[in-house]
Structure formats: C-alpha cells, structure tokens
Residue, then its C-alpha position, 0 to 999 in steps of 0.5 A: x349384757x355383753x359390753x366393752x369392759x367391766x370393772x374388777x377388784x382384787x380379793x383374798x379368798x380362804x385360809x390362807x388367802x389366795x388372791x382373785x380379780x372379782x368382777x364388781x356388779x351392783x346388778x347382782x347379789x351372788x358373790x361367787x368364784x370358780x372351785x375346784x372340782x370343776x366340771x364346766x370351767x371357763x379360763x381364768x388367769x389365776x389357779x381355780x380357788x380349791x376348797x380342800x386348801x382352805x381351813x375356813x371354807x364350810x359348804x352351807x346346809x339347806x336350813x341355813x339362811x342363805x339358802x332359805x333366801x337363795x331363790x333358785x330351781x335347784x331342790x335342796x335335799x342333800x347334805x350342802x345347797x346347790x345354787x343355779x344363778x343366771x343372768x340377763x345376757x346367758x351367762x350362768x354359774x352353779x355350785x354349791x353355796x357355801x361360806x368362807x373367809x374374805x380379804x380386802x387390801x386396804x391401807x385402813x384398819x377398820x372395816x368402817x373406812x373399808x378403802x379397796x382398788x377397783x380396775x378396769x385394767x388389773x395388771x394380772x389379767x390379760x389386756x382388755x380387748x373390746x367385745x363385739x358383742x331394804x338391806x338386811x343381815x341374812x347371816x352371821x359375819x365377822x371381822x379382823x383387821x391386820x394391819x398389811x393384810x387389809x380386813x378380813x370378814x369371816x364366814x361370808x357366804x358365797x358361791x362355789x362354782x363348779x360349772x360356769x359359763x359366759x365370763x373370763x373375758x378379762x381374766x376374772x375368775x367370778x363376780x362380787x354381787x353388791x345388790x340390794x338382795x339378801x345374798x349380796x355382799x353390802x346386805x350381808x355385812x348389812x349395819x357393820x357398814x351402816x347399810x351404805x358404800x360408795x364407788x368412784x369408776x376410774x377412766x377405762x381410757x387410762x389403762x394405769x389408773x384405778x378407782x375405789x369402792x369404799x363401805x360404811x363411814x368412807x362411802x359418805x360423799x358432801x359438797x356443793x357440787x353434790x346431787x341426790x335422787x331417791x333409790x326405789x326397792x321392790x320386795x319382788x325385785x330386790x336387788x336391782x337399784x331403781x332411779x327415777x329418771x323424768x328427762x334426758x337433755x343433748x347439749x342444752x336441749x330436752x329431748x321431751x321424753x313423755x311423763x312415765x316412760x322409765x317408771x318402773x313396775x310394781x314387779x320390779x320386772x322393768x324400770x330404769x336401774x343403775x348398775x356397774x356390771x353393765x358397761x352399756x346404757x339401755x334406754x327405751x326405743x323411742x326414746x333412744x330414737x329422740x336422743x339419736x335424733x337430735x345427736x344427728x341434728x348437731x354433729x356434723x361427724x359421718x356415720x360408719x355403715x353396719x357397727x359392730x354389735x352391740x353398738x348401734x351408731x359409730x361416728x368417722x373422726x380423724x382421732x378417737x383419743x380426741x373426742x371434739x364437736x359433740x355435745x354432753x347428755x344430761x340424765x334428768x333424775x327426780x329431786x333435780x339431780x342431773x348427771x352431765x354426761x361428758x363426751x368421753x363417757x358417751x362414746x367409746x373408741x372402736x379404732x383409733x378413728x372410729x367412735x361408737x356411742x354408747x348408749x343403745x336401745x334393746x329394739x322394739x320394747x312394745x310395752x315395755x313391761x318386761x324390759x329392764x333399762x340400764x344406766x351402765x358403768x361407761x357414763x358412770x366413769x370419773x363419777x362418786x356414787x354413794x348408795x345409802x341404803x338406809x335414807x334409800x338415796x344414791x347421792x353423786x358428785x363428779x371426781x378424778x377417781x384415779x387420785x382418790 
C-alpha cells in the first residue's frame, strides 16, 4: 500500500558480500533484490546485485522445497524456478528463485542474539520524500559468525529479480519478507531462531535515529509495562499475522465498535493484520467514520479541503513539528492488551503547517470478506514487538528505540 515511508535494513548479499538496503516487511514472505540481467529494473542507489560475481549464488531446481511451497503462476518445467510474486498495491517482482549467502551487521557473535539496524532514513539511499499516493524450516541454512563481518546464513533462499515494478522510492534495492509462510526469512531460518524475533521502529521524525530488528534469544521482551495478544495463522493465508482487535478508544472514550467487526475469516482473505511494510493503518469504513467522528468532537484544529491521497483528513496547525490539543488512540486487542497510540504516531506531517491522520479507510468495504485491514508501521514507531511464533503471541512494551 503506498504510504509515506518505509523501514530499511542494511545486508550483505553473495560471496563477497555486496551490501544492499532491503525493505523490512512482516506482510510478505519472499526475500528478494534485483539481478542482473534485468529486463525490467527499477532505480536502485546501489549496482544491481550480478549473480555471475558471486562463488555462493546457485539458482534452485523445480524439485527443491522452496519451489514446491512457492505458490505462483508460473509452471516449473525448465532447469531453475521461476517465481511471479505481487502485491496488494501492484507492485510486483519475477525472476528466478534461487539461494545464496546472507550477511548481517551485528556487533553479536551468535545468531541467537542476532542485533541488526533498521532505518527509516539509510544514509546511502536518497531523502525520503513523502508520497502522495506455524513456522517451519522449508530448507537446509547454515550459519558462521565473524567477529566484524556480522553472521552469515549460508544458502538462504531467495528471489532473483529480473523484472520489477513499484519500488525504489527510498533507494532500496528489494525486500526482506519476515512472514509466517515457508518462503520467509523467520521460517526459513525457523528453530535456529526459536521461531521468534522482535523490532522496535525508531521515529521516522528523527532523520539520524535507527531501530533494531533482533532473532531468537534477543527478540524476547519482559517487564511490567509489558502487553500480549494472541497471534492468529491460517493454513490458507499463512503469512499474514492476524490480531484480534475488540475496540478502539480516542482519549479516554470507546467508540463502541460492534462485536465481529475485525475478525478475521476462515480463508485469511480479511481480518486485521500487523504489518511493517505498510506505513498506513486500514480500518473498516464504519468504524473509520466513528473514529473521525469523535476526533471531530474534540479538536478544535480546522480541516485542509481535497488531502492529498492516500490521506483522507489533514488538520491546519501553526507548527507540524509540534503536534498539541489532539487526543491519543488506544487499539483494544484480546487478552487486555491495549496499544496507546500517541499524537505523533497519529499523525504525519505533510508541511510544516499541515498534519494528516494517518489512519484511513479503504471506502465502501461492503461486507468486508475481501478486505484485508492493516495495522501499519506509522502507530507502530518507538514500539518493541516481539513475534513469538512458537506460543503464537505478539508481546509489545513502549521504548525509545533509537537508543536500544
């Protein structure tokens, strides 16, 4: 879904490792990045990865495990696996599915305490501008540690792009996939990790600051400020990380939002997920409208006319850097686990005298059975999230990240 921003993070790719800014998305499972020889390639600040320069690379056959769980178009009957994979908002990458080894920077010497830097402003990609607009090991990885070099996991499986479209907007040159599908990344590396990881979203208000994105043994959060809600999967949709969200409060009052309205279907084709790859929230229409509703009762700011897509409410204030008289939101999750929304997490700054709300409606959603609604990296910021896959929980606690 196209949004302000997204989150990036920084890896090594080959034999030697080249390094690449990878877009972090817990919505999605393929880990992929633009190859050479590419017939349909978008800008990237880095040289397209070239799989002839790497002694690790090996382009997987139809038979092997990734390509038998790969769910795509695409009939395998040649020598390598081709993959077509799209997403929600038209963006799209195909190639060839392959393997190949992976660096991460970390100042840790074990992959169980895997520390990496994640950026919603990487100092090698060009400024971010705003835009208008069950866990299983699937296959065979390996891993070694340098001390400097960070931990690399040999023969980790992913994408070759040779044609892609709808990125490149923050210099990244493809996408991390941290789904709960077998192609992912977190179910690909699987019990090495205890099926578990956590990320904390550093504030995309501070253009210096980075957060981290930590697996098995240092992804565990504690604490009494602690919250946990139980994460729901489904065989049919398994990459999508579905919450059950009874209720949304603005300030101190509950809009009241009828009992069923965010549960999700059998199919996995609608429901509410958490996802970092999504800079926006997504709620239903009439509970969008309950939400705008009482925001209208308590601010006193005046609304711009026509916003910009894909915002659908922009407040007139004589300084966006200093966001006052609006009240928090509180999303309502099962097992009293509440997630207060600051004023800074709700809004984002268009100009500096212009504040959007970020939290939207897709429209008119009918019956909802086919609508996805999304609990986007914009509330998420200055926020652990743990994922344990195991206990099938989502555990977070407030935090600066930028100093973890």
């Amino acid at each position: 879904m196209a949004g302000p921003s997204e989150y990036l993070m920084r890896v090594g790719m080959g034999t030697p490792a080249e390094p690449y800014w990878l877009i972090v998305d817990t919505g999605s499972d393929l880990t992929w990045t633009q190859c050479l020889p590419c017939s349909n390639c978008f800008e990237q600040k880095a040289p397209i990865f070239d799989p002839k320069s790497s002694s690790t690379y090996r382009s997987l056959k139809c038979s092997s495990t990734l390509c038998q769980d790969l769910k795509s178009d695409n009939k395998c009957g040649g020598s390598s696996c081709p993959y077509n994979y799209a997403y929600v908002d038209t963006s799209r990458t195909s190639g060839i599915l392959s393997t190949e080894t992976f660096t991460f920077e970390t100042p840790k010497s074990t992959l169980s305490s895997l520390k990496l830097t994640i950026s919603a402003n990487p100092s090698s990609s060009p400024t971010t501008t705003t835009s208008a607009d069950p866990t299983k090991t699937s296959t065979s990885v390996t891993f070694s540690t340098d001390r400097g070099n960070g931990a690399k996991i040999n023969g980790l499986g992913f994408g070759c792009g040779s044609s892609n479209s709808g990125f490149g907007a923050n210099g990244e040159a493809g996408l991390v996939g941290l789904g709960g599908g077998p192609l992912s990344l977190i179910s690909q590396l699987g019990s090495s990790i205890s099926n578990k990881f956590s990320y904390c979203l550093s504030s995309r208000l501070d253009k210096n600051a980075t957060g981290v994105l930590n697996f098995g043994e240092n992804a565990d959060i504690s604490g009494l400020n602690v919250s946990s809600t139980p994460i729901i999967n489904f065989e049919e949709s398994p990459t999508f990380y579905f919450l059950n969200l009874s209720d949304i409060s603005v300030g101190n009052k509950r809009l009241g939002i009828p009992p069923g309205t965010f549960d999700p279907t059998p199919s996995g084709n609608s429901g509410f997920v958490i996802d970092s790859g999504t800079s926006l929230t997504f709620l239903p229409n009439d509970a969008y409208l309950k939400l705008l509703g009482e925001f209208k009762d308590v601010t006193d700011s005046p609304t711009i006319p026509n916003p910009p897509s894909p915002f659908e409410i922009c407040y007139k204030v004589p300084d966006s850097s200093t966001i006052t008289g609006f009240p928090d939101i509180t999303f309502h999750f099962s097992g009293d686990a509440d997630w207060k929304v600051g004023a800074s997490n709700i809004f984002y700054p268009l100009h500096e005298d212009v504040l959007c709300l970020s939290i939207v409606s897709p429209g008119d959603d009918g019956d909802g059975d086919d609508i996805l609604y999304i609990f986007g990296n914009w509330q998420q910021q200055n926020m652990v999230v743990e994922y344990d896959l195991g206990e099938k929980k989502l555990s977070f606690a407030p935090a600066d990240c930028s100093q973890l």
